[in-house]
DRENPA-3360 file (N, C-alpha, C; in nm, 2 decimals, always signed):
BEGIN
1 = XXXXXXXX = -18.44/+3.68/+4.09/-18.32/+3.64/+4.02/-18.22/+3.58/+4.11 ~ -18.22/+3.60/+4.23/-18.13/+3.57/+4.28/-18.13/+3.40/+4.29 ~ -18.26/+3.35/+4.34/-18.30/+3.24/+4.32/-18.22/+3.15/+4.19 ~ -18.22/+3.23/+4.07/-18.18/+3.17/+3.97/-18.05/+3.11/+3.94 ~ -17.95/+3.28/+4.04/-17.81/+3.26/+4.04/-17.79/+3.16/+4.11 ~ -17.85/+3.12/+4.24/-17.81/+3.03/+4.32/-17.80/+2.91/+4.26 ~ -17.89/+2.85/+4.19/-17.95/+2.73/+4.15/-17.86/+2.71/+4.01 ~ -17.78/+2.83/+3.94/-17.68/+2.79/+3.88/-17.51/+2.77/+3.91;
9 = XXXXXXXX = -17.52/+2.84/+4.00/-17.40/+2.85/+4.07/-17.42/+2.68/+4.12 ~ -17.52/+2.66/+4.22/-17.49/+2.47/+4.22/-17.49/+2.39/+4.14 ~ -17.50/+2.43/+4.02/-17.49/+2.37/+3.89/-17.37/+2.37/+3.80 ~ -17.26/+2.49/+3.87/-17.15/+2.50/+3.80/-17.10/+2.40/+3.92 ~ -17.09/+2.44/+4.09/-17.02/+2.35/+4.16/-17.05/+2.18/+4.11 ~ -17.12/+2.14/+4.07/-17.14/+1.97/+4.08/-17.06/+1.96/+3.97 ~ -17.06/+2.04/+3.85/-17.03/+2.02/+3.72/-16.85/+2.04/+3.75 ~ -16.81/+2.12/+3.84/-16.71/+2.12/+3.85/-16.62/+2.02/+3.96;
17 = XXXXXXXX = -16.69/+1.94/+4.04/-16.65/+1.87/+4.08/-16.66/+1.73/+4.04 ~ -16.72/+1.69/+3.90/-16.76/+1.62/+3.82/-16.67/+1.63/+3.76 ~ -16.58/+1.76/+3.70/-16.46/+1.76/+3.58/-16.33/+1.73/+3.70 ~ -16.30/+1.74/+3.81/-16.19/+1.71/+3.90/-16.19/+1.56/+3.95 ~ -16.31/+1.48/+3.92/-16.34/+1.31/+3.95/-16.43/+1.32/+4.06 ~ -16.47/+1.41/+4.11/-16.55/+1.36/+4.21/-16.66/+1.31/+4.21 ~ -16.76/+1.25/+4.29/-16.86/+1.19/+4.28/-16.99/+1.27/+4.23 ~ -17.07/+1.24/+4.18/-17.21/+1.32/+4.15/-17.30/+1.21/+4.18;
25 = XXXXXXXX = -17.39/+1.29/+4.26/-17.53/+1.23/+4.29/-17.59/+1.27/+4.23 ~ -17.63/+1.15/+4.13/-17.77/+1.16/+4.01/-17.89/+1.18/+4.06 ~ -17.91/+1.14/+4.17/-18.04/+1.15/+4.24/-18.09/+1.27/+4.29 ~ -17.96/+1.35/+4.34/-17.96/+1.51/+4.37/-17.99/+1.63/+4.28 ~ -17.94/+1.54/+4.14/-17.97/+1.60/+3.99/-18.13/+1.67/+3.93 ~ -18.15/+1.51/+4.02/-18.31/+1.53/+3.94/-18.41/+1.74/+3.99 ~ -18.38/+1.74/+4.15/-18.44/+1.86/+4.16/-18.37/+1.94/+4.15 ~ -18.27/+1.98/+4.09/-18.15/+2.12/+4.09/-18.20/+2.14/+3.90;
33 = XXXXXXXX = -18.25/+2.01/+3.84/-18.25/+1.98/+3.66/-18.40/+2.10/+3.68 ~ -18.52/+2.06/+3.76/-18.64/+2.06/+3.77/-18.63/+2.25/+3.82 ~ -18.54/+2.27/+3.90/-18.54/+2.39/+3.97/-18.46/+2.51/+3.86 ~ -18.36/+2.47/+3.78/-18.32/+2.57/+3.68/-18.39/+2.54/+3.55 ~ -18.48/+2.41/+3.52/-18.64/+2.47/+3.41/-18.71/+2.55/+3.49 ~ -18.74/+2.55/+3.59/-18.87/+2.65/+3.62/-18.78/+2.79/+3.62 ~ -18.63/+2.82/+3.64/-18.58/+2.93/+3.63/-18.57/+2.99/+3.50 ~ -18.57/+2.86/+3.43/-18.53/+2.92/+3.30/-18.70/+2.98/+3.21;
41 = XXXXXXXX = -18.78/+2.90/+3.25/-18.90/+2.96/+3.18/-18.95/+3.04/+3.24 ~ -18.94/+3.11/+3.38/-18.90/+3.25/+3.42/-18.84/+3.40/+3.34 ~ -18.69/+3.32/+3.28/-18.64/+3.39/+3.29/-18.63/+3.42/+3.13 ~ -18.69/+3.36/+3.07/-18.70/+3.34/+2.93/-18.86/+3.45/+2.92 ~ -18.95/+3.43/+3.01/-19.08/+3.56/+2.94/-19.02/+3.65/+3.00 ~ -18.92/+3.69/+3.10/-18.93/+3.80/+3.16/-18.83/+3.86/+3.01 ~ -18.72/+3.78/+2.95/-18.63/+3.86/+2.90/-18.72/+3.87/+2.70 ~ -18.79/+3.77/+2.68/-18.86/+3.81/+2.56/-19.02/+3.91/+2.61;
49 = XXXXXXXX = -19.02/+3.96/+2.69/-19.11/+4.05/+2.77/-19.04/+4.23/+2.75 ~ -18.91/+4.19/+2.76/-18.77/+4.31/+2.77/-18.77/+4.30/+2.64 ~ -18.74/+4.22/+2.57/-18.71/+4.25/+2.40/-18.79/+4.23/+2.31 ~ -18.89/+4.26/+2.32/-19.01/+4.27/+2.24/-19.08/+4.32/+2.13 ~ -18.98/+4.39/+2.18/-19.02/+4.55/+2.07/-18.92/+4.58/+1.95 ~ -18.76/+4.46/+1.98/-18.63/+4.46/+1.90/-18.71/+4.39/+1.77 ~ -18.66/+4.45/+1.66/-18.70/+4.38/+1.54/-18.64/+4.26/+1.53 ~ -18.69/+4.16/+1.46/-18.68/+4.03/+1.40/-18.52/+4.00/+1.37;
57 = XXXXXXXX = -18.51/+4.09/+1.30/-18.35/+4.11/+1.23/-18.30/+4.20/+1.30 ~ -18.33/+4.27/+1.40/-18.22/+4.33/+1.51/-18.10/+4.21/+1.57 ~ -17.96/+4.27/+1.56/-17.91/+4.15/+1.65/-17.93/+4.08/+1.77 ~ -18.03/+4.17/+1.84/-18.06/+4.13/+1.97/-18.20/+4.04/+1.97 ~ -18.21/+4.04/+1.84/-18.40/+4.02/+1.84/-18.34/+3.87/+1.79 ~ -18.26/+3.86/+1.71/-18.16/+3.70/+1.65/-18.13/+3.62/+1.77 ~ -18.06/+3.71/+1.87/-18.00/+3.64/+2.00/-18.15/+3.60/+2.08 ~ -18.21/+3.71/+2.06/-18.32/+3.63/+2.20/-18.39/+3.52/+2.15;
65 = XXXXXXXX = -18.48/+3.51/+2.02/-18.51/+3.43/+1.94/-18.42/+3.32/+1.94 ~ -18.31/+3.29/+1.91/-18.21/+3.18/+1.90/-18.23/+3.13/+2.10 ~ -18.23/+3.19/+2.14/-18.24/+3.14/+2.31/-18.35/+3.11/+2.31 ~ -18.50/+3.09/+2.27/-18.59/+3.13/+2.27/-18.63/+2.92/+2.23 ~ -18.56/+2.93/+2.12/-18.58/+2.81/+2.05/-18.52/+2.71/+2.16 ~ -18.34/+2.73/+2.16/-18.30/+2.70/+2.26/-18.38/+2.59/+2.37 ~ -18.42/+2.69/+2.45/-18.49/+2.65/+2.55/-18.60/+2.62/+2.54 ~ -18.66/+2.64/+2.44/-18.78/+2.56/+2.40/-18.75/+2.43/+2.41;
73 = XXXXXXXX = -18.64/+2.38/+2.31/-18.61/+2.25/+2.31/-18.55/+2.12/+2.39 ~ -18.47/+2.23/+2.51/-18.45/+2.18/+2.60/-18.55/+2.15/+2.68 ~ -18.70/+2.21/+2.72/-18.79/+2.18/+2.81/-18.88/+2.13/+2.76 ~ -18.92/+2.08/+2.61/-18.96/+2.02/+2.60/-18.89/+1.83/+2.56 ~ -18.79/+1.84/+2.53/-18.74/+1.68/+2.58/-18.59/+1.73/+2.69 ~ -18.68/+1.73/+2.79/-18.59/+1.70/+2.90/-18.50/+1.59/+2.91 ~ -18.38/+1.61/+2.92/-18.30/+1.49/+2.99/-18.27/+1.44/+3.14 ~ -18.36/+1.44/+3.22/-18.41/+1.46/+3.37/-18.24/+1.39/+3.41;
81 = XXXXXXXX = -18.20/+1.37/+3.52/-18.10/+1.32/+3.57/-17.99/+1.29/+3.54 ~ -17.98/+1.38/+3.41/-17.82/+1.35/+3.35/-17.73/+1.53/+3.38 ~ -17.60/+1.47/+3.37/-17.57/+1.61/+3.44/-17.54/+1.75/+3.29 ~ -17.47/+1.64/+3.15/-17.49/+1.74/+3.10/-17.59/+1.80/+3.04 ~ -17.72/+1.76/+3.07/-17.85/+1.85/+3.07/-17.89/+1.99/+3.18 ~ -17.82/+1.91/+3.27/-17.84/+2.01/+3.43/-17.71/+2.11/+3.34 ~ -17.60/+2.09/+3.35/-17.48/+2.23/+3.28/-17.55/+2.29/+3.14 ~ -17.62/+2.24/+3.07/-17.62/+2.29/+2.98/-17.77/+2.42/+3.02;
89 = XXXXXXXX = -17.88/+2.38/+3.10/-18.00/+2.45/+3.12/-17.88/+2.61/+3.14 ~ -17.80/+2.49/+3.27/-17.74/+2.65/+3.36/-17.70/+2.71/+3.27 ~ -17.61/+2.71/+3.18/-17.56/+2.76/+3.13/-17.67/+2.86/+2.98 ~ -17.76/+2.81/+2.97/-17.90/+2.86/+2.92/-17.96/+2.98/+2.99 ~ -17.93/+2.95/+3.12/-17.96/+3.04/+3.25/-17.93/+3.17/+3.29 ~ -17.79/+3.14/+3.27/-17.64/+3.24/+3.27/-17.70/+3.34/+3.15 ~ -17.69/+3.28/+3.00/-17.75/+3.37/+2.94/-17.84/+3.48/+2.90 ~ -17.93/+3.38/+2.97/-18.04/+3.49/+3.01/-18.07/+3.58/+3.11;
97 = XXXXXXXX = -17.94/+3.56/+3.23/-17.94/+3.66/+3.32/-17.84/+3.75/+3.27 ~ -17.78/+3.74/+3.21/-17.71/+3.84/+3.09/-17.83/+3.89/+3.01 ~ -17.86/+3.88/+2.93/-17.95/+3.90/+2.85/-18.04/+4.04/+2.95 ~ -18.07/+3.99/+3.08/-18.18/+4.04/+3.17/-18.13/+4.19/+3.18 ~ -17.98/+4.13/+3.21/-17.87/+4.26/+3.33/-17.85/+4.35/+3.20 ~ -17.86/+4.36/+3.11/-17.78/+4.43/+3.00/-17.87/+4.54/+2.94 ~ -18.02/+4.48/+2.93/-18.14/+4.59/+2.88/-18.16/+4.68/+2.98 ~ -18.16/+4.82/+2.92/-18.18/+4.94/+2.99/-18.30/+4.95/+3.09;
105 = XXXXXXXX = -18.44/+4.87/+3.07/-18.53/+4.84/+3.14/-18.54/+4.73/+3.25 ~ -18.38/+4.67/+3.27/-18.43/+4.55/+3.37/-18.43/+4.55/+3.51 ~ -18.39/+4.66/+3.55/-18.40/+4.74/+3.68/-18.55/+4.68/+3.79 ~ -18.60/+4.74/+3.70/-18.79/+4.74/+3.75/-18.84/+4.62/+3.74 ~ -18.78/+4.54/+3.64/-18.84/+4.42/+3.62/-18.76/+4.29/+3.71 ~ -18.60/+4.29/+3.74/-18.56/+4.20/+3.82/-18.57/+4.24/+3.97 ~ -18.62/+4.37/+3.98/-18.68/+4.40/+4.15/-18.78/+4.32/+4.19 ~ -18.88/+4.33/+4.07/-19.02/+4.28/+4.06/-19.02/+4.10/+4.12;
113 = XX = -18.90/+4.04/+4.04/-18.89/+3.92/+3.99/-18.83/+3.79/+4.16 ~ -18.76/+3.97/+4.20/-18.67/+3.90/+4.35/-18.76/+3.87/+4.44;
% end
């Protein structure tokens, strides 16, 4: 997990140095875009792996499902090199490391994952 934080955390710094004018390297984009999909489809079986068992109509079972689609749809039409694809995965990311931190089982499972 930590991995994941990292690789969103540089994804909030570009995005935030993007909203004060500063310069962004598109080119730099492309593997940070590539590095939080492979975090996010990580982090997306690990957390519908965790909530599995929440009913359909559980609010939690709505939330993960709704993430679920989510990121489906982001990784399947990627927008490679644009930045508000890279803020938006992260922030997909963030989610689901919420999602991860919050179920009473993710102890054992984000030990596993580090």
């Amino acid at each position: 997990m930590k991995g994941a934080e990292a690789a969103v955390r540089a994804a909030d710094e570009v995005g935030l140095s993007a909203a004060v004018g500063g310069s962004v390297d598109f080119i730099a984009l492309i593997p940070l875009h590539e590095e939080l999909t492979g975090h996010l489809l990580l982090l997306l079986a690990a957390v519908e792996g965790l909530y599995r068992d929440q009913p359909g109509r559980s609010r939690m079972g709505q939330v993960v499902e709704g993430v679920a689609r989510l990121a489906g749809g982001l990784v399947a039409r990627p927008g490679i090199g644009q930045l508000n694809e890279v803020l938006v995965v992260a922030g997909v990311c963030k989610l689901l490391l919420v999602l991860h931190q919050i179920h009473p089982q993710a102890a054992p499972v984000l030990e596993a994952l580090s």
